[in-house]
VOFINU-608743 format. One record per residue (C-alpha): residue number from 1; residue in three letters; z, x, y. Coordinates in steps of 0.1 Angstrom, whole numbers, plus 5000, padded with zeros to 4 digits. Last residue first. Layout:
<rs>
R     n   res      Z      X      Y
R   NUM   ala      Z      X      Y
...
</rs>
This chain:
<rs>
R     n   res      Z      X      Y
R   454   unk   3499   8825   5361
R   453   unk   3523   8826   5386
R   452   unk   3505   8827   5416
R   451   unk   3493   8794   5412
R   450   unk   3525   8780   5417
R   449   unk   3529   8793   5453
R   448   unk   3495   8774   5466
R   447   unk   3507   8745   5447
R   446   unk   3540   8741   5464
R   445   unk   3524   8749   5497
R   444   unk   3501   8717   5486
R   443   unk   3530   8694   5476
R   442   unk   3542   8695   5507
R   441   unk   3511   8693   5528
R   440   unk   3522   8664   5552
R   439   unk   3529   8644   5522
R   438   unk   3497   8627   5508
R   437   unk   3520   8613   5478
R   436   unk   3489   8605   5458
R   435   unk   3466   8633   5465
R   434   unk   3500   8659   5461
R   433   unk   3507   8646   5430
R   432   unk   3468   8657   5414
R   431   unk   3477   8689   5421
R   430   unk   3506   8688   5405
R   429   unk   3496   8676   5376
R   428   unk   3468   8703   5380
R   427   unk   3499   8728   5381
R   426   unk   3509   8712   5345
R   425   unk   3471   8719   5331
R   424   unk   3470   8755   5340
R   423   unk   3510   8758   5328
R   422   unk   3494   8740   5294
R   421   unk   3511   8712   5288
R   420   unk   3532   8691   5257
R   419   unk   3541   8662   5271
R   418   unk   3574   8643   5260
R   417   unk   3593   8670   5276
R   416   unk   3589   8658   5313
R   415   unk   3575   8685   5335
R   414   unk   3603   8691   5361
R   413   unk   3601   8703   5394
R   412   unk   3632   8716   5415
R   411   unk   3634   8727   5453
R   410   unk   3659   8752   5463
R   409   unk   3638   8775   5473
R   408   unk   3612   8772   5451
R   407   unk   3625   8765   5409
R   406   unk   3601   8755   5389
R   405   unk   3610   8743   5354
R   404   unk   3589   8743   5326
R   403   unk   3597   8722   5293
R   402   unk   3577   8713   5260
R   401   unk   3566   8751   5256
R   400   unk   3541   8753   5233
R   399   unk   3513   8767   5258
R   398   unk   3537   8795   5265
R   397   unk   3543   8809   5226
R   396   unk   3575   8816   5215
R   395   unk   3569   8846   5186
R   394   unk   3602   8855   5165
R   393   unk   3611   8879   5153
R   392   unk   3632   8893   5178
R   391   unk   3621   8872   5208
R   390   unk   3585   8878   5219
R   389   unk   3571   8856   5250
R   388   unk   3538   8851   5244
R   387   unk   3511   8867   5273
R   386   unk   3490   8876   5244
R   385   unk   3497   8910   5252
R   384   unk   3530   8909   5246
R   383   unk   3559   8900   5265
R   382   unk   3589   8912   5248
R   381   unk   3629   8902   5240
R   380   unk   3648   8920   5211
R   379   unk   3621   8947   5209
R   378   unk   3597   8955   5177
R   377   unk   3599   8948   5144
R   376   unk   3586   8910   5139
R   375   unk   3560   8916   5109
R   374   unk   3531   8922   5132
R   373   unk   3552   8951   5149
R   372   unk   3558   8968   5115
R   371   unk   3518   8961   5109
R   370   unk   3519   8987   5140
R   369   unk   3543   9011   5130
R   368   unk   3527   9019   5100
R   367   unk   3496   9029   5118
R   366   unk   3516   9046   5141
R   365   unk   3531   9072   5118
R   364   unk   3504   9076   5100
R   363   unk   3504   9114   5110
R   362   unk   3537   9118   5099
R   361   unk   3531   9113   5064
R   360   unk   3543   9091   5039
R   359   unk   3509   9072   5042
R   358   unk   3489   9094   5016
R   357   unk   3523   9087   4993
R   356   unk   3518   9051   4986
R   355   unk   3537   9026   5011
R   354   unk   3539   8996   4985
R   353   unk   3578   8987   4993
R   352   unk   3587   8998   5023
R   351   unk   3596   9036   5035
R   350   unk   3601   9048   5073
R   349   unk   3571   9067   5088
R   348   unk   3580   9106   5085
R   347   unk   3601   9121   5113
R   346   unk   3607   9155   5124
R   345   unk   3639   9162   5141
R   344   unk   3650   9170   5166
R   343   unk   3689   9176   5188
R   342   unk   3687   9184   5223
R   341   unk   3691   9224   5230
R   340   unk   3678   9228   5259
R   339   unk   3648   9209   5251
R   338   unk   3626   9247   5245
R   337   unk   3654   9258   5221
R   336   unk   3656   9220   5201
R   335   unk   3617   9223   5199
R   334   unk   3617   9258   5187
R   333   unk   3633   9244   5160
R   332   unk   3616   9216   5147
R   331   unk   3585   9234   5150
R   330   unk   3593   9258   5125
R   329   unk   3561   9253   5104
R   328   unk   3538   9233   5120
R   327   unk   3533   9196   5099
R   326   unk   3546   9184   5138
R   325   unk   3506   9183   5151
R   324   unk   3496   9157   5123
R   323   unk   3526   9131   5140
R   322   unk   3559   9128   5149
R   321   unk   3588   9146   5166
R   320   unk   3619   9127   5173
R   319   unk   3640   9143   5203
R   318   unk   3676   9136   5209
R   317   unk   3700   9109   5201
R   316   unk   3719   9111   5233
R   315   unk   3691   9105   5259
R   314   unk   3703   9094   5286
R   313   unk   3707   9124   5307
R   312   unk   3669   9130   5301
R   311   unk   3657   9100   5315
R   310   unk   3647   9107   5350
R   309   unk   3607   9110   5342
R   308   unk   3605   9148   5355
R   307   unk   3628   9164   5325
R   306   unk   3610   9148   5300
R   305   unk   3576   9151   5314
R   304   unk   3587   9190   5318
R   303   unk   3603   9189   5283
R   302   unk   3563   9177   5273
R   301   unk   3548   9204   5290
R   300   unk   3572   9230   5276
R   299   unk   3564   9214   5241
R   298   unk   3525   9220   5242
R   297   unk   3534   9258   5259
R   296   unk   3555   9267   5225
R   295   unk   3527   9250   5204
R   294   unk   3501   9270   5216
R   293   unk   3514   9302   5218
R   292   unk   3530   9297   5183
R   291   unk   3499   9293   5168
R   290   unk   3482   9325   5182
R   289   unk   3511   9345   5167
R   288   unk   3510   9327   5135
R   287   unk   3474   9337   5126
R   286   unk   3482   9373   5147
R   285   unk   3513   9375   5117
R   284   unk   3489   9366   5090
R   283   unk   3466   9391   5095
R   282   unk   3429   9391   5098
R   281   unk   3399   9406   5079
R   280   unk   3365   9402   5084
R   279   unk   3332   9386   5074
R   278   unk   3295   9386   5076
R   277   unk   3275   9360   5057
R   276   unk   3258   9343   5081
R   275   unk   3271   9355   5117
R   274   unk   3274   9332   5140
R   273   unk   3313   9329   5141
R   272   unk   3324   9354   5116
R   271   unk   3343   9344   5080
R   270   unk   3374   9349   5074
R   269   unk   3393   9371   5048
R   268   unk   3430   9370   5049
R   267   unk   3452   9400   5056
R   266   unk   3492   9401   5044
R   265   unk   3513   9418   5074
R   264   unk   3535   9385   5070
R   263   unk   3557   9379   5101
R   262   unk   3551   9341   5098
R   261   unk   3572   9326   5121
R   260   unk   3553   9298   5140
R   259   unk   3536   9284   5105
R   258   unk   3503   9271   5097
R   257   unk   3489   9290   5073
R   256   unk   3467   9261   5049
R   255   unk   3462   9234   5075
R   254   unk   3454   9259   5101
R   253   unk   3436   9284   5083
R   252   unk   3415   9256   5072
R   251   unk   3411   9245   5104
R   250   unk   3401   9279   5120
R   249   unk   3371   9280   5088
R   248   unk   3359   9249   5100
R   247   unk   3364   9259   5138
R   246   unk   3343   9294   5132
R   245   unk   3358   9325   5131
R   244   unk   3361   9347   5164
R   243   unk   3397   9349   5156
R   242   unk   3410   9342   5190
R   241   unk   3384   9316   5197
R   240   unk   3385   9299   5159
R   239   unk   3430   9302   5161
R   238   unk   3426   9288   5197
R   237   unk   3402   9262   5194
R   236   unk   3423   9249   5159
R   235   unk   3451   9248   5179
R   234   unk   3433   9225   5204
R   233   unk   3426   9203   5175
R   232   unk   3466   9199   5169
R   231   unk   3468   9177   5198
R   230   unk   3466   9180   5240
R   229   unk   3459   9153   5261
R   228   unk   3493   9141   5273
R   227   unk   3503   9110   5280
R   226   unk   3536   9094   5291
R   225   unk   3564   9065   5284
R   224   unk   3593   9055   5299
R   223   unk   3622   9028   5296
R   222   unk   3613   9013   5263
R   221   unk   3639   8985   5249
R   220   unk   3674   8975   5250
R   219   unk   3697   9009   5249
R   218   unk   3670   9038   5261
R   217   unk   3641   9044   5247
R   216   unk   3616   9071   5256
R   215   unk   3583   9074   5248
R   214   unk   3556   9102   5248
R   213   unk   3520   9098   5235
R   212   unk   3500   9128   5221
R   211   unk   3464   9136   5223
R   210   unk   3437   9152   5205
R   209   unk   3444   9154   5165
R   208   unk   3482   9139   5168
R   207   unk   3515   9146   5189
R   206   unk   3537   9117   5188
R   205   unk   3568   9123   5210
R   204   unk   3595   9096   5206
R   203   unk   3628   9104   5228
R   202   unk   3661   9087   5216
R   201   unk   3685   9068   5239
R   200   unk   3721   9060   5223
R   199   unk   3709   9025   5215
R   198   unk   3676   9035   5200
R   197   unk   3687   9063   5181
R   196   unk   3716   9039   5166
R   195   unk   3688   9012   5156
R   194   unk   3658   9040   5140
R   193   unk   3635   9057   5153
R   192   unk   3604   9062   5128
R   191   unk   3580   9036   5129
R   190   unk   3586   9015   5159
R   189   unk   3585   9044   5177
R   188   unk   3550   9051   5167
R   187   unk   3541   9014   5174
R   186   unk   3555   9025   5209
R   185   unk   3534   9056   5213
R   184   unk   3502   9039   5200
R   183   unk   3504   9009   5231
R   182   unk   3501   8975   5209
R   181   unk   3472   8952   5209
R   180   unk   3477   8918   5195
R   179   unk   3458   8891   5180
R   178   unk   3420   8912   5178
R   177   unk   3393   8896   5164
R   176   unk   3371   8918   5134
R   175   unk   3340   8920   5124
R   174   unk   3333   8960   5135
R   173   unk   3313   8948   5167
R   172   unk   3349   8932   5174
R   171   unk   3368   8960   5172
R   170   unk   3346   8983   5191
R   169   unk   3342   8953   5218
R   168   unk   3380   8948   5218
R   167   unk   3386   8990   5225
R   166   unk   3354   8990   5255
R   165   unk   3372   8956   5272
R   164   unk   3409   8975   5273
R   163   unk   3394   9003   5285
R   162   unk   3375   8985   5312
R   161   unk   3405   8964   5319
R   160   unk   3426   9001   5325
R   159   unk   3460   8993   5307
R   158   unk   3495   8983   5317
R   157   unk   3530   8990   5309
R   156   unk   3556   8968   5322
R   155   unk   3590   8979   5324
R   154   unk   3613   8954   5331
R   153   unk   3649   8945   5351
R   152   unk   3665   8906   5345
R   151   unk   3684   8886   5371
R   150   unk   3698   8857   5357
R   149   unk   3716   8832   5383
R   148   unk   3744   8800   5376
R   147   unk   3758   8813   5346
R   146   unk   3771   8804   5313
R   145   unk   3759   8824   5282
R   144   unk   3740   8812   5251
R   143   unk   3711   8840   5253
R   142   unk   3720   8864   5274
R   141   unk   3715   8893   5256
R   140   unk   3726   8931   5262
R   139   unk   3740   8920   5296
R   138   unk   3742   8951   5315
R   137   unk   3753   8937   5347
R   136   unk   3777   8908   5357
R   135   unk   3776   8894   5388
R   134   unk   3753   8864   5381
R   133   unk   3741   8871   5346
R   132   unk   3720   8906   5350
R   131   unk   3697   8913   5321
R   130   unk   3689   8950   5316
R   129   unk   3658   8964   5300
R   128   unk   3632   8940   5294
R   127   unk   3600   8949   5287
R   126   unk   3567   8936   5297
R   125   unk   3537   8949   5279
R   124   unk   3502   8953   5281
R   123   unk   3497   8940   5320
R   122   unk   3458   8946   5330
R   121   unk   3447   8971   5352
R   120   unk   3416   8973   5375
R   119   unk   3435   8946   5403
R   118   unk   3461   8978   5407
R   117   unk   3496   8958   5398
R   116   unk   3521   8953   5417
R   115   unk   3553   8934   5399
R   114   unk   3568   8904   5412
R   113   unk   3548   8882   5392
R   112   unk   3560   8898   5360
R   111   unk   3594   8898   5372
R   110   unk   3591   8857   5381
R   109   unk   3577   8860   5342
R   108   unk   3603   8879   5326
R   107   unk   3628   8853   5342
R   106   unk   3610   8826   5336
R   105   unk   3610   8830   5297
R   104   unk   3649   8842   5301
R   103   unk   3653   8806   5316
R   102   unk   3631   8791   5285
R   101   unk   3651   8809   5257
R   100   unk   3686   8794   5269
R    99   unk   3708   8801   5300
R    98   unk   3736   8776   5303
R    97   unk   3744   8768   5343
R    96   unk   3724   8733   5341
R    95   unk   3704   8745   5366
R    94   unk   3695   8785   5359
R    93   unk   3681   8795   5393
R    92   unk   3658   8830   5386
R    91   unk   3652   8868   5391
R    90   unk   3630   8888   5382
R    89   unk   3626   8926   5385
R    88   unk   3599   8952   5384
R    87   unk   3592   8988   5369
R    86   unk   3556   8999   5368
R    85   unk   3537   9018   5340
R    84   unk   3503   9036   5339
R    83   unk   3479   9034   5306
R    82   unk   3446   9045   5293
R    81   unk   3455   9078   5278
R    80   unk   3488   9063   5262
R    79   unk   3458   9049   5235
R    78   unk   3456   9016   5221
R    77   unk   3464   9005   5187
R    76   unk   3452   8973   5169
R    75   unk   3473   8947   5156
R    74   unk   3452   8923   5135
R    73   unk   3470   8887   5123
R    72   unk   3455   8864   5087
R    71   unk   3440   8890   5064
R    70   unk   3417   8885   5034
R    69   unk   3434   8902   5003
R    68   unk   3419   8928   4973
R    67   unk   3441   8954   4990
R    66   unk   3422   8987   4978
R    65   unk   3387   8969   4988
R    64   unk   3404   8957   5018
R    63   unk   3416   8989   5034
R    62   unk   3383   9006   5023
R    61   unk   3364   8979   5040
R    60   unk   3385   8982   5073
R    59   unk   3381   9023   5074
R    58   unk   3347   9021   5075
R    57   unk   3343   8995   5096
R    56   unk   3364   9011   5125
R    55   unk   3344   9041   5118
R    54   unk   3313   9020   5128
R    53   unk   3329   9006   5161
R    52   unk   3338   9039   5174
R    51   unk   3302   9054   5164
R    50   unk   3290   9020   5183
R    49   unk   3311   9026   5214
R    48   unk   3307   9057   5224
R    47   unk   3333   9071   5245
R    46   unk   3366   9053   5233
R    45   unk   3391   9073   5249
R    44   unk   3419   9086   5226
R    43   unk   3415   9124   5231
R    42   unk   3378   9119   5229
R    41   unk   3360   9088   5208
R    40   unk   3328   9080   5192
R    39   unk   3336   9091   5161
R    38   unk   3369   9091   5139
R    37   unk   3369   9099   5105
R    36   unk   3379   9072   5080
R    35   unk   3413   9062   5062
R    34   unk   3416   9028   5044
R    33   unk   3449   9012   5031
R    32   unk   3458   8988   5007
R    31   unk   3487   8961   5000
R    30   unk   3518   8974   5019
R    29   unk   3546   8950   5017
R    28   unk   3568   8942   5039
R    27   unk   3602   8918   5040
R    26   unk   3611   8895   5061
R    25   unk   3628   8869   5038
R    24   unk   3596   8850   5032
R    23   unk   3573   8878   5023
R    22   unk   3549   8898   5049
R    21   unk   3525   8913   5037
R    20   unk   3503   8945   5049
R    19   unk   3472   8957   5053
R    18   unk   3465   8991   5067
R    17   unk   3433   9000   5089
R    16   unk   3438   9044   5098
R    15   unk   3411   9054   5120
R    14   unk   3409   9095   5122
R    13   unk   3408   9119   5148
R    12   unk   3413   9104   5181
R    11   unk   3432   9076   5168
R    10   unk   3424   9040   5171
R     9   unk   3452   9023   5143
R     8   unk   3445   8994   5129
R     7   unk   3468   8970   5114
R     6   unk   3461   8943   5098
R     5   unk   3486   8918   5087
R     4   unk   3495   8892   5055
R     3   unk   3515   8862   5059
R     2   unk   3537   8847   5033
R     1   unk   3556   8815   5039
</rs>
């Protein structure tokens, strides 16, 4: 059955809605597209909330005018600026020694109750990145094996609540509800790195208007991501304060000259800041000069993260480079001098069918990537922030499950499968036990440690 997806991305510059389908056998297809101007936000924090909301609309109508289609799941970006991450482990009984979907289920979640969390941030994502079955480490999936214990390691990145409230406001003032919201670095990743980058440990640096998100994936799934606030709008500041020209005129100079080895003594006419009317000439080589300042220290702060987050020994694959701010001339090179030498490249968003040429550009890069995550790309095993578990492509939602098993020290409850509970509704079974057993308490320690989990 066909499904068709939303996907909006927030950016700091510009909102980009895309719809896509989704065909029986997997495939995507992009229907329309619509591009507006981003207001009401600052390196990818929503500051106002009704410009924010506004240019959401903007760009939704356009995207169904051009697509002609109602849509039936929204996946809407959210900025690295909002974000920390945590690593944390789980680890659970398995008692009939075969570990299916619903042991891996309580594994991610034990990990996800393990984990410490400031009570201001909300858990976005919870990703697995090594399974342990009994002894044996570095399980790429565990699904089907025999074992008596599955341990399982996770990074979860979370977001600031009132972030995360301000983004589904915006959204919602724009008339739309939000199914899933997925970090903009990752849906970026999503877009461009491809299976054998992944496995040998790839490093995904978006750079857009005001902000650029950093991840790095290593074998199974993320294993670091990072912020930084700086984007291709500070180069404009540069080329309009070093040029006394104003930041129109900077962009244009930008867009039109941008290049880090331009040696050109060929003089352009620009206009002066503040001065109607008055003008004066500039050379290329100071244009590329004062570009090439900026970029070089931009990509000796992100080899620092890179070099600070532990990673960088397993990253095989190299650097991608995505984004507005990568459409530099000779960028690709001086970022394999400034990584020590690590292999880049710059990537555009990979094709589908329907992907007209506006979006075979860098700088949609995690638009793309985010109906890709609506259509089942994204990790082999996931917690979203639904709170679903995520397996390939496939979408295993907790309320559905027939079966839960609890496993406290050695004691074992099980919900029988011909009920179909809620895990809010399956501890007030519990509850409700412990009235009629009136046990000495036992069944209200059991409760007390239950309620922790969800």
């Amino acid at each position: 059955m066909n499904k068709t997806i939303l996907g909006i991305d927030i950016g700091s510059t510009k909102i980009c809605a895309i719809i896509a389908e989704k065909n029986s056998n997997g495939d995507l297809k992009i229907l329309g597209a619509g591009i507006a101007k981003s207001q009401g936000l600052k390196k990818g924090i929503i500051t106002n909330i009704e410009l924010a909301s506004n240019s959401i609309k903007n760009a939704l109508n356009d995207a169904k005018r051009v697509a002609g289609t109602q849509f039936e799941n929204v996946v809407v970006s959210i900025s690295g600026a909002y974000t920390q991450s945590v690593e944390s482990v789980g680890v659970v009984n398995v008692p009939n020694h075969e570990i299916g979907i619903k042991e891996i289920d309580r594994a991610m979640r034990m990990a996800n109750h393990n984990a410490s969390i400031p009570s201001e941030y909300e858990k976005l994502h919870i990703l697995p990145h090594n399974f342990k079955v009994d002894t044996q480490e570095f399980i790429d999936d565990p699904l089907g094996m025999n074992g008596s214990r599955l341990e399982v390691q996770v990074h979860i990145i979370t977001v600031q609540k009132t972030s995360l409230n301000n983004l589904e406001k915006a959204v919602k003032l724009a008339g739309v509800n939000i199914d899933n919201i997925v970090l903009a670095g990752y849906a970026s990743e999503i877009a461009v790195a491809n299976e054998d980058e992944k496995e040998l440990g790839v490093v995904v640096i978006d750079i857009g208007g005001a902000s650029c998100n950093m991840i790095i994936h290593a074998g199974n799934s993320i294993r670091y991501n990072d912020f930084l606030g700086i984007g291709s709008n500070n180069i404009t500041n540069d080329l309009s304060t070093a040029l006394h020209t104003p930041l129109s005129a900077a962009s244009k100079i930008k867009i039109n000259y941008g290049a880090l080895n331009n040696s050109s003594s060929e003089l352009i006419e620009l206009p002066i800041i503040g001065d109607d009317g008055s003008t004066h000439e500039v050379s290329l080589e100071i244009v590329s000069n004062v570009i090439y300042a900026r970029v070089e220290e931009t990509l000796m702060i992100l080899a620092k993260m890179l070099e600070d987050s532990g990673f960088k020994d397993q990253i095989g694959a190299g650097i991608i480079l995505t984004g507005g701010f990568t459409k530099i001339g000779g960028i690709k090179d001086l970022a394999t001098a400034i990584f020590d030498n690590l292999p880049a490249r710059v990537a555009k968003p990979r094709e589908m069918e329907g992907l007209f040429e506006t979006l075979r550009d860098p700088s949609y890069a995690t638009a793309v990537g985010l109906v890709m995550y609506g259509g089942g790309f994204f990790t082999p095993y996931e917690v979203d922030s639904n709170k679903n578990l995520r397996y390939k492509n496939e979408i295993i939602e907790s309320k559905k499950v027939l079966e839960e098993t609890f496993i406290d020290e050695g004691i074992e409850k099980v919900i029988k499968k011909d009920k179909i509970l809620s895990p809010k509704d399956k501890l007030a079974q519990l509850a409700i036990m412990e009235d009629d057993n009136k046990t000495d308490g036992f069944f209200k320690k059991l409760w007390n440690r239950l309620t922790q989990l969800f």
